[in-house]
N, CA, C and O of each residue as an XYZ file, in Angstrom:
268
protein
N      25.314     26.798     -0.953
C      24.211     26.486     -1.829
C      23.964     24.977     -1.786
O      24.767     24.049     -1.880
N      22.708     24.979     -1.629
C      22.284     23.001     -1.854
C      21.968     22.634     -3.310
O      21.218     23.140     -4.145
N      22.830     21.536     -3.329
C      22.499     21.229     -5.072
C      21.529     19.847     -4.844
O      21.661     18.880     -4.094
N      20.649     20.157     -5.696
C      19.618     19.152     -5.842
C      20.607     17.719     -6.492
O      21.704     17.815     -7.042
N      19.856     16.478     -6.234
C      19.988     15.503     -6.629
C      19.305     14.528     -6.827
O      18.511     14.079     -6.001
N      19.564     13.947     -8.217
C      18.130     13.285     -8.725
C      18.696     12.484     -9.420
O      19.275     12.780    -10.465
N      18.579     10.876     -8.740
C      19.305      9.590     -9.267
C      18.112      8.974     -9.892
O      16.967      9.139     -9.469
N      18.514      8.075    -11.177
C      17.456      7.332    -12.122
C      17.655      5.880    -11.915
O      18.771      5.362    -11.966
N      16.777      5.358    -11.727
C      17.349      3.937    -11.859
C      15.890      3.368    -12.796
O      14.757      3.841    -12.884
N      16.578      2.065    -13.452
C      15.305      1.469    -13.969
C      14.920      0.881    -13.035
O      15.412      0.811    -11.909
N      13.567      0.195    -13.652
C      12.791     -0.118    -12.516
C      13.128     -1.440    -12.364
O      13.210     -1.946    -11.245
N      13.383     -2.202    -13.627
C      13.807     -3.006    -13.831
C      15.168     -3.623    -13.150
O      15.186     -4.851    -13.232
N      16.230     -3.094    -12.543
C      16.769     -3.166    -11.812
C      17.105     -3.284    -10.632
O      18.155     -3.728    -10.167
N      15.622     -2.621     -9.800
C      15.507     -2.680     -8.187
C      14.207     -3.937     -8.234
O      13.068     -3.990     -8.699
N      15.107     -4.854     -7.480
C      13.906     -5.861     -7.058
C      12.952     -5.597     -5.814
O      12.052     -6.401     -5.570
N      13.088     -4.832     -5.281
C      12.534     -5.008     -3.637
C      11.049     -4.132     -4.275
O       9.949     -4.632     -4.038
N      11.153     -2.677     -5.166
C      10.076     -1.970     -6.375
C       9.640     -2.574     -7.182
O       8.839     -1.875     -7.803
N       9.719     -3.761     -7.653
C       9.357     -4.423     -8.697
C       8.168     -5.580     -7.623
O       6.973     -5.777     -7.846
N       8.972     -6.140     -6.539
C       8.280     -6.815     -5.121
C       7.395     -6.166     -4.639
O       6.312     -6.708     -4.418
N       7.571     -5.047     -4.389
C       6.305     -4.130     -3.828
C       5.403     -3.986     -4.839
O       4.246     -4.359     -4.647
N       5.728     -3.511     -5.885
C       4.495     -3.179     -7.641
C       3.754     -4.424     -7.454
O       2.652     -4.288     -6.922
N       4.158     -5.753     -7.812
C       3.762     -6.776     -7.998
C       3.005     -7.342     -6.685
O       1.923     -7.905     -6.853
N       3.388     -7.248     -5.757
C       2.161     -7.198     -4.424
C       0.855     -6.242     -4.142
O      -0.232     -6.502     -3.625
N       1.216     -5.439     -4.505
C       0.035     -4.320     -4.510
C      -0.702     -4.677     -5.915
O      -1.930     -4.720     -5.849
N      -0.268     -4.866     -6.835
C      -1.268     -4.983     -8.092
C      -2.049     -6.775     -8.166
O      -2.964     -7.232     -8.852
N      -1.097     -7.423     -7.041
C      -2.272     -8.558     -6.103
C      -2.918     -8.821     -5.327
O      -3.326     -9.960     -5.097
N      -3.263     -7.492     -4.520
C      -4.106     -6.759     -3.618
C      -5.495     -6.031     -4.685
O      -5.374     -5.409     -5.740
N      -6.984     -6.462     -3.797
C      -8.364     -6.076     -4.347
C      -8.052     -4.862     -4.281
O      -7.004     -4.788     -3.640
N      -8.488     -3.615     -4.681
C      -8.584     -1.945     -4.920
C      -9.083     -2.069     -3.202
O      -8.359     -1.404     -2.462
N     -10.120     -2.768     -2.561
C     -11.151     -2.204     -1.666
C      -9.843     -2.384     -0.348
O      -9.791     -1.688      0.666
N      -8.757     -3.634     -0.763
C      -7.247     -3.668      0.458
C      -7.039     -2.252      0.366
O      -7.235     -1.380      1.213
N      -6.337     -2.125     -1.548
C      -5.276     -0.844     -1.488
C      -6.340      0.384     -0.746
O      -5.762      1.029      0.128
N      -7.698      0.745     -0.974
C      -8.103      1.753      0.113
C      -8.044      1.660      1.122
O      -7.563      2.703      1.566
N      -8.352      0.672      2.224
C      -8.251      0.526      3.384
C      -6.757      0.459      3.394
O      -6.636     -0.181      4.438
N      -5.898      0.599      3.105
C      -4.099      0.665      3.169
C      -4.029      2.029      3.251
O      -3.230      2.450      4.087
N      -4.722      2.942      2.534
C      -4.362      3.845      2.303
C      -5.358      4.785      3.077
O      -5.203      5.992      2.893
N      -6.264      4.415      3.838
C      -6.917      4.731      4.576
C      -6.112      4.892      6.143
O      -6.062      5.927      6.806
N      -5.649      3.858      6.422
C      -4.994      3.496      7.531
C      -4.087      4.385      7.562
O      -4.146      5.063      8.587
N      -3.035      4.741      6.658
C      -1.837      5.655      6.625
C      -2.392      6.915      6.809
O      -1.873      7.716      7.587
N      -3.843      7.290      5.887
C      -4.008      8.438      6.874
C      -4.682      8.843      7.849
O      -4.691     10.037      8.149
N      -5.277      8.051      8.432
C      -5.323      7.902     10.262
C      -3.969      8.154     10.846
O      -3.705      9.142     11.531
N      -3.141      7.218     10.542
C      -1.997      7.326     11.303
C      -1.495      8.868     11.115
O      -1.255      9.446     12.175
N      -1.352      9.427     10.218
C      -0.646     10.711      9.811
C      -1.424     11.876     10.275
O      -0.913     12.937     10.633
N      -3.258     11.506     10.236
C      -3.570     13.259     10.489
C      -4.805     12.493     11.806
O      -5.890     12.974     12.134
N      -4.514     11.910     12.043
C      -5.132     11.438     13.618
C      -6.203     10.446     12.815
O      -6.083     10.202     11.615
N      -7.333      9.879     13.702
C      -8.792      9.262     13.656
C      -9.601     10.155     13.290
O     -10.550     10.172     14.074
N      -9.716     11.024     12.366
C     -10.433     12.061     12.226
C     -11.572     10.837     10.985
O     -11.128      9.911     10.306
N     -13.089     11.315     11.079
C     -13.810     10.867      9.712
C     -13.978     11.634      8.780
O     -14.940     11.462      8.033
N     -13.149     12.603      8.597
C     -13.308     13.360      7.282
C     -11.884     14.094      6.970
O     -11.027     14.468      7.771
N     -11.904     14.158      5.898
C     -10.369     14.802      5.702
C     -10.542     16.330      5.919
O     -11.665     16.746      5.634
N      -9.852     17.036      6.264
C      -9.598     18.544      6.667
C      -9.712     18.971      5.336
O      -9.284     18.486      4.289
N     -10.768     20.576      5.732
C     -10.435     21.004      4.893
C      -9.908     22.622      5.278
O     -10.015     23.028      6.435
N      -9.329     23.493      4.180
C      -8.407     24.280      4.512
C      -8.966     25.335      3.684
O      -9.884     25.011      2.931
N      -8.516     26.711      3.694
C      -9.374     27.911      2.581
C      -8.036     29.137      3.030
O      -7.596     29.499      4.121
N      -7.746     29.459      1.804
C      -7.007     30.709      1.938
C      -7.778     31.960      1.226
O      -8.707     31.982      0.418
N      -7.223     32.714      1.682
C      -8.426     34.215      1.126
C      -6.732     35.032      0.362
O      -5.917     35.481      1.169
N      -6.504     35.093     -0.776
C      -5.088     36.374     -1.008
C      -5.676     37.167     -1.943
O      -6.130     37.032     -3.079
N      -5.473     38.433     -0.772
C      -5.458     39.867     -1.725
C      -4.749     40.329     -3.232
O      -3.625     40.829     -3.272
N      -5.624     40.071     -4.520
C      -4.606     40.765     -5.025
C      -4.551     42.055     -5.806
O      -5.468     42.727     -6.278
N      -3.195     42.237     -5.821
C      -2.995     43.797     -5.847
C      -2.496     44.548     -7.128
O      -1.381     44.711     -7.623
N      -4.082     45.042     -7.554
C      -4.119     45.729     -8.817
C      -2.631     46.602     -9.405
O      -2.201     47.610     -8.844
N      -2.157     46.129    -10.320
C      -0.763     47.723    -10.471
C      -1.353     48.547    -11.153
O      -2.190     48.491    -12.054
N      -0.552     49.733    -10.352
C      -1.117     51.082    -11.098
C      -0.358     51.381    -12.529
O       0.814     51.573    -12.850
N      -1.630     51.322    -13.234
C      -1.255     51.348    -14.436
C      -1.430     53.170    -15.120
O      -1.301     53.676    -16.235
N      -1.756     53.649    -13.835
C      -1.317     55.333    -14.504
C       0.148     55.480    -14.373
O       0.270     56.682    -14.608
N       1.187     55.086    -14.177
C       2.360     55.161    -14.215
C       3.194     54.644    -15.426
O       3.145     53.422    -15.565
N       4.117     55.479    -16.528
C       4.256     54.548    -17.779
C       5.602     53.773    -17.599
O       5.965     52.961    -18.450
């Protein structure tokens, strides 16, 4: 069995998260999109539009003549 694990730390404690927070919240919104633009180029190719996806699920009435 895999046991989950889930460590807390304050935030206050990790400097390198507190370095990153504080750089990004000194970055214009129009950087952080184009940042975040870029990552997903890199991840789902040069595509100009994001994918989109559609599932169809059957669902299946219970028979409720049975008590």
């Amino acid at each position: 069995m895999i046991k989950k694990v889930v460590k807390k730390y304050r935030i206050e404690d990790l400097s390198s998260i507190r370095e990153d927070l504080a750089y990004w919240l000194s970055t214009s919104y129009e950087e952080r999109i184009s940042a975040v633009a870029y990552l997903r180029r890199q991840y789902q190719g040069n595509t100009t539009r994001l994918q989109r996806s559609a599932r169809v699920i059957q669902l299946i009435q219970p028979d409720r003549s049975k008590p």
